[in-house]
C-alpha positions as CSV (number, residue, x, y, z in Angstrom):
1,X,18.8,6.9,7.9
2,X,20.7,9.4,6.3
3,X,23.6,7.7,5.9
4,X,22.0,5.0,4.4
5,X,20.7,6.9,1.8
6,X,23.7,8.5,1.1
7,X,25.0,4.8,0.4
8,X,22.6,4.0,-2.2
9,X,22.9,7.2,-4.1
10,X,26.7,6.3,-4.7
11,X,25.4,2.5,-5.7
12,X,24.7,4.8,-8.9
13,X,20.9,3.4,-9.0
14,X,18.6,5.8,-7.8
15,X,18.3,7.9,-11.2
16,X,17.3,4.6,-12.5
17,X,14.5,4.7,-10.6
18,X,12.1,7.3,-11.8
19,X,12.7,6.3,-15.6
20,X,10.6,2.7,-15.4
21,X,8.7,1.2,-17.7
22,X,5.2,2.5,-17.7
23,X,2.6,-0.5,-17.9
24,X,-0.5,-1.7,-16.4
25,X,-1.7,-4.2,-14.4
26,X,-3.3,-7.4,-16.4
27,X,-6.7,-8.5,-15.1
28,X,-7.1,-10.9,-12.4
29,X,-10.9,-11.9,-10.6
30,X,-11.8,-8.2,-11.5
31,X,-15.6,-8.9,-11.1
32,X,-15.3,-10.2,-7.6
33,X,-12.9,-7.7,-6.2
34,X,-14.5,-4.3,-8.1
35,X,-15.9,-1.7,-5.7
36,X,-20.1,-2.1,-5.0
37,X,-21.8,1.0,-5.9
38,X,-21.1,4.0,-5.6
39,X,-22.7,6.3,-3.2
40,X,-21.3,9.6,-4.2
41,X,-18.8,11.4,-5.6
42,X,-16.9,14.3,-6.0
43,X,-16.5,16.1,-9.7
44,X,-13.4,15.4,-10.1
45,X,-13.4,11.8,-8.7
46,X,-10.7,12.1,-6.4
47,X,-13.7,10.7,-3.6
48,X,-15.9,8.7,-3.3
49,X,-18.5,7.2,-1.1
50,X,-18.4,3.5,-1.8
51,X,-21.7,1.0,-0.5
52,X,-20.2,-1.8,1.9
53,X,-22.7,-4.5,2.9
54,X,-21.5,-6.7,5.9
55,X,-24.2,-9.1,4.7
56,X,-22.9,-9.0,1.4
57,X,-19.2,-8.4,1.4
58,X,-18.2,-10.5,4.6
59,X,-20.7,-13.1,5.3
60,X,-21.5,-13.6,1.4
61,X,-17.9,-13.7,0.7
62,X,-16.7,-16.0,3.6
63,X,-17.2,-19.3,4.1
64,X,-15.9,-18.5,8.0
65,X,-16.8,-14.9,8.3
66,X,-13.6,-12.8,8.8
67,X,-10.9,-16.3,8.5
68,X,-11.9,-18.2,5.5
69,X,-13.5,-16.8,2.3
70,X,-14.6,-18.9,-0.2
71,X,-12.6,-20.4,-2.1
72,X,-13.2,-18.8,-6.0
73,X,-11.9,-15.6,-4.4
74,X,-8.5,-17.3,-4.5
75,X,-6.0,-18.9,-7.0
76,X,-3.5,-21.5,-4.4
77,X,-1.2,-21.4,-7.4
78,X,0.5,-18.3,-6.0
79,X,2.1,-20.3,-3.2
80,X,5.2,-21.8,-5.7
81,X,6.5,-17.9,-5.9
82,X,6.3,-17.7,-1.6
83,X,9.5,-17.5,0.5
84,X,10.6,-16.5,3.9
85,X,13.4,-14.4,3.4
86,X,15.3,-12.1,6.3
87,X,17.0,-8.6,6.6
88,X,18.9,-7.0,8.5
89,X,18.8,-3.0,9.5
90,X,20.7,-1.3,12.4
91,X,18.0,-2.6,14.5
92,X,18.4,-6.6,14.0
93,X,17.8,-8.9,11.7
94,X,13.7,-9.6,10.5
95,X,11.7,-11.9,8.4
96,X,9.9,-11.0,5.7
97,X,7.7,-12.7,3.2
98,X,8.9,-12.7,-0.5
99,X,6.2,-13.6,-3.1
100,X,7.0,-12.7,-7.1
101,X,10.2,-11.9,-8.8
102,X,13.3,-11.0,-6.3
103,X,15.7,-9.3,-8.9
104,X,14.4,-7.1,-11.7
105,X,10.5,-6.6,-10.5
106,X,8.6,-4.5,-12.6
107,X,6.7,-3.3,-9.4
108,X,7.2,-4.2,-6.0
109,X,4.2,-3.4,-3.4
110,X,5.4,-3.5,0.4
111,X,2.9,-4.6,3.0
112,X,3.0,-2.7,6.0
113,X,1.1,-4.0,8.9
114,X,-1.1,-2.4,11.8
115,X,-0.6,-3.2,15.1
116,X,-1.2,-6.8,16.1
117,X,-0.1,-7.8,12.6
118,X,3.2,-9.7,11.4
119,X,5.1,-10.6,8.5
120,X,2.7,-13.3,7.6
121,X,-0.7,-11.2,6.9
122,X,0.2,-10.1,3.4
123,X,0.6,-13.8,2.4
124,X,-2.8,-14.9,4.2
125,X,-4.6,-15.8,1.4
126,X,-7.8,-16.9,3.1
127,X,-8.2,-13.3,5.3
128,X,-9.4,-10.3,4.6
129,X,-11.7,-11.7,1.6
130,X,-8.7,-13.3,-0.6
131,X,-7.6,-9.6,-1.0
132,X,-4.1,-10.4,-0.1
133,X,-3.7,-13.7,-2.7
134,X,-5.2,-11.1,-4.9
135,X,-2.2,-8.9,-4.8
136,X,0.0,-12.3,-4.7
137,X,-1.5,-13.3,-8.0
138,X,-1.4,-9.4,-9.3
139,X,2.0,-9.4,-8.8
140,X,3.3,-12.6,-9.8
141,X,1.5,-12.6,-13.5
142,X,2.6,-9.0,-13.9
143,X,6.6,-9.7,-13.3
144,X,6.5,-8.2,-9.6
145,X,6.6,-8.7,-5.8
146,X,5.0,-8.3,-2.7
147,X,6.9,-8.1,0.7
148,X,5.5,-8.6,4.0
149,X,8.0,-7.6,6.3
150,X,7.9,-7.7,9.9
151,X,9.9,-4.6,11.8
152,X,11.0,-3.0,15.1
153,X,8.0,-0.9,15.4
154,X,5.6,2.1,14.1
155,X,7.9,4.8,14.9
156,X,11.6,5.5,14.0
157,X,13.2,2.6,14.2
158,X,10.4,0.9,12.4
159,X,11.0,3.5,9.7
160,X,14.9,2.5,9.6
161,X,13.8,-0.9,9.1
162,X,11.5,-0.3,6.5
163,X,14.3,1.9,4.6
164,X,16.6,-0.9,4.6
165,X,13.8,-3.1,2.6
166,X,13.4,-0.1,0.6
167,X,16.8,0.5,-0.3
168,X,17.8,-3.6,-0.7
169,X,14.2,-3.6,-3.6
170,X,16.0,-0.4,-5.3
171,X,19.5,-2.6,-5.6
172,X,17.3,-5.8,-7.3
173,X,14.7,-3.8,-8.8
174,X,16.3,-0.4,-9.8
175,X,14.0,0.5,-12.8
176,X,11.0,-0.9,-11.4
177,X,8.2,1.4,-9.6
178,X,7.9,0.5,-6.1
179,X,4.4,1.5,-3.8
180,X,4.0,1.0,-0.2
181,X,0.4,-0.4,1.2
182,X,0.2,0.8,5.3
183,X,-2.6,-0.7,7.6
184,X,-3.7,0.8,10.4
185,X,-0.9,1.7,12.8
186,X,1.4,0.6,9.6
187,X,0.8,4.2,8.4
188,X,3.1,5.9,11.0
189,X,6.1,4.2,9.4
190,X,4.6,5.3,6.1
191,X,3.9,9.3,7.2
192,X,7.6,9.1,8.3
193,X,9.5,8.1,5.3
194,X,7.3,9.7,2.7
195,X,7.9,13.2,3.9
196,X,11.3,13.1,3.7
197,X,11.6,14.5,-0.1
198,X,14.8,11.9,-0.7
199,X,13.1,8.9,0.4
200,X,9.7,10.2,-0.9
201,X,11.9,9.9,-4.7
202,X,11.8,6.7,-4.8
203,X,8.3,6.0,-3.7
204,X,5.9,6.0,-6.5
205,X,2.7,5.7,-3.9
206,X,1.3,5.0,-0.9
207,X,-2.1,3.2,0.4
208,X,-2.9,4.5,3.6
209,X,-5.9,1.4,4.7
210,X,-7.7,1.7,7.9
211,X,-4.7,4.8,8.7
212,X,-4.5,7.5,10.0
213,X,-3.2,10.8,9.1
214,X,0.3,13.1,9.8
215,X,-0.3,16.7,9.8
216,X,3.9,16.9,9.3
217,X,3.2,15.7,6.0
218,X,1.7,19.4,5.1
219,X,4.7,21.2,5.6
220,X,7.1,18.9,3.7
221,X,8.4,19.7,0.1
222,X,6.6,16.5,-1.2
223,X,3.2,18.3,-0.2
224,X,3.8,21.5,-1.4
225,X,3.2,22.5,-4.8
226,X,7.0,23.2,-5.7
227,X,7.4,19.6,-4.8
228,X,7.4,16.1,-6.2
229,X,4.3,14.6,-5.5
230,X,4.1,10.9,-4.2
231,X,0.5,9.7,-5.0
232,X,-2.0,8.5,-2.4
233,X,-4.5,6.2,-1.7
234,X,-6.7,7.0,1.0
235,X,-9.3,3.7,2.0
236,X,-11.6,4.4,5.2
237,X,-14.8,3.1,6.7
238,X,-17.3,5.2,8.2
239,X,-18.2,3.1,11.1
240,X,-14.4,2.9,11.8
241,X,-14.3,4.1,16.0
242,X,-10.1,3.4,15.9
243,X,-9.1,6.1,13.3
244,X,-11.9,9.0,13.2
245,X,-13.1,8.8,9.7
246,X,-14.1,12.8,9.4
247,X,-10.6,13.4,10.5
248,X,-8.9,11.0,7.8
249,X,-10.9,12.8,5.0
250,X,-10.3,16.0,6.4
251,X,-6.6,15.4,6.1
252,X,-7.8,14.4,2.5
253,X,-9.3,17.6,1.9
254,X,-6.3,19.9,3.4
255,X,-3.9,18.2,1.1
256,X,-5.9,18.7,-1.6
257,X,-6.7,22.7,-0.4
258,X,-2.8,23.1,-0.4
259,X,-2.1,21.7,-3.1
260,X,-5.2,21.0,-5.8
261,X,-3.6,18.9,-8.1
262,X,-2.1,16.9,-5.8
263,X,-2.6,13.0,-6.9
264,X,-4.5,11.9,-4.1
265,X,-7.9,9.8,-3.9
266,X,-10.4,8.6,-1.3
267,X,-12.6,5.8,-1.1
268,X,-15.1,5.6,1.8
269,X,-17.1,2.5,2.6
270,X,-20.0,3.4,4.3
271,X,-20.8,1.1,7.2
272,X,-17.6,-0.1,6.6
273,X,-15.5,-0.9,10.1
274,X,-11.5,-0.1,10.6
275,X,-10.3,-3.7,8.5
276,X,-12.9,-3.0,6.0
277,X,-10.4,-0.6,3.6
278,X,-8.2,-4.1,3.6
279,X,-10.4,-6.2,2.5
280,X,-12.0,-4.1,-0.1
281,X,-9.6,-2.2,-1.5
282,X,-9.3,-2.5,-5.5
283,X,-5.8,-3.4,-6.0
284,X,-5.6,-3.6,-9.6
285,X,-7.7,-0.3,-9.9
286,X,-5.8,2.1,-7.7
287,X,-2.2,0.4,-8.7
288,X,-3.1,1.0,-12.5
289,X,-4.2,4.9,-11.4
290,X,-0.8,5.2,-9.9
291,X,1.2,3.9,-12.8
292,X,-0.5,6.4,-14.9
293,X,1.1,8.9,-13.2
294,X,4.9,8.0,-13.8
């Protein structure tokens, strides 16, 4: 991993990087994908308790719960801008799903999957409640892209493979900001590279969906207060029996004790199960609170 890294700094591109255009997001089905009420919240606004309905939000919002929603959620115009594409890393070669601008991408969002999952579920547009054709159509009308890679695994090599995407985006896209979105399992390639402080550079946020959390992340430099911050997203359900949810927002909470001004948010759904971050996540809201940052 090193090695690679030490390859793309002499491409001459990483300073490139950190020096993007700021911009935000332009609207897309904002009333149908905006958070229900909120529950509570803290001063600050960093959390917040979010209502989820299963009545509402999944059998209201499907037209097969949990494989179909219905159909105004979507926009099937997104499919022109979808290819299967491939990579290679030192572990093999592995598809991946391109949707949006390849070369020069003004933000580039990569899907990591939980366990279970493959390089198709960030292009299902029907899943999930049309959240993932929502993030197609964000990033196509806003002059980016969306990968949905598949990979060796959640740990190392997984990681390796992950870095390759990472590095290859940097090559096509060097002044464009670049987030990555982990579900479930997803988030123990995410915890790995983000907590290197060279990786973590040219990351400019994470989504952590349904995750869990990486007490390793704590002692890194990108944690600490002397260090450069990569901004998180932190989506959780509080029925969720795979990743403890008290845990996850405890994690929250020592991050933020460490380190108070650390850019870091948490939205809770309450009653909301372990996919229930995925589907009702705010893209366009949390991606627009990131790009604020640069």
């Amino acid at each position: 991993m090193k090695q690679l890294f030490i390859a793309f700094l002499l491409s001459g591109l990483f300073s490139l990087g950190s020096h993007a255009a700021e911009f935000q997001l332009a609207p897309f089905k904002d009333k149908l994908f905006a958070y229900p009420s909120t529950i509570e919240a803290s001063k600050d606004g960093a959390y917040r308790l979010v209502a989820f309905d299963k009545q509402r939000d999944v059998f209201g919002r499907d037209e097969i719960p949990l494989r179909k929603v219905h159909h105004k959620y979507i926009n099937e115009g997104v499919r022109w801008s979808r290819r299967v594409r491939k990579y290679k890393s030192v572990n093999g070669t592995f598809k991946y799903f391109s949707v949006g601008k390849k070369k020069s991408a003004r933000i580039t969002v990569i899907w990591i999957h939980g366990l279970g999952g493959n390089h198709r579920q960030g292009v299902n547009d029907w899943t999930f409640g049309g959240n993932f054709n929502r993030l197609q159509n964000l990033m196509v009308k806003n002059k980016g892209l969306l990968l949905s890679p598949s990979f060796s695994n959640f740990k190392e090599k997984g990681a390796r493979d992950i870095l390759t995407l990472i590095l290859e985006t940097k090559k096509r896209s060097p002044t464009g900001t670049l987030f990555l979105a982990c579900g479930s399992m997803g988030g123990g390639i995410c915890w790995r590279l983000v907590k290197k402080p060279d990786i973590a550079a040219m990351l400019d946020g994470l989504f952590l969906l349904g995750s869990h959390w990486h007490d390793d992340f704590l002692k890194s430099s990108v944690a600490k207060k002397n260090g450069k911050p990569v901004p998180l997203f932190f989506g959780h359900g509080t029925k969720d029996v795979t990743f403890q949810p008290k845990v996850q927002k405890g994690f929250f909470n020592k991050i933020r004790k460490q380190n108070p001004n650390y850019p870091a948010r948490f939205v809770m759904f309450d009653n909301g199960v372990h996919g229930t971050p995925i589907r009702m996540v705010d893209w366009r809201r949390e991606l627009n609170w990131m790009l604020t940052l640069k």
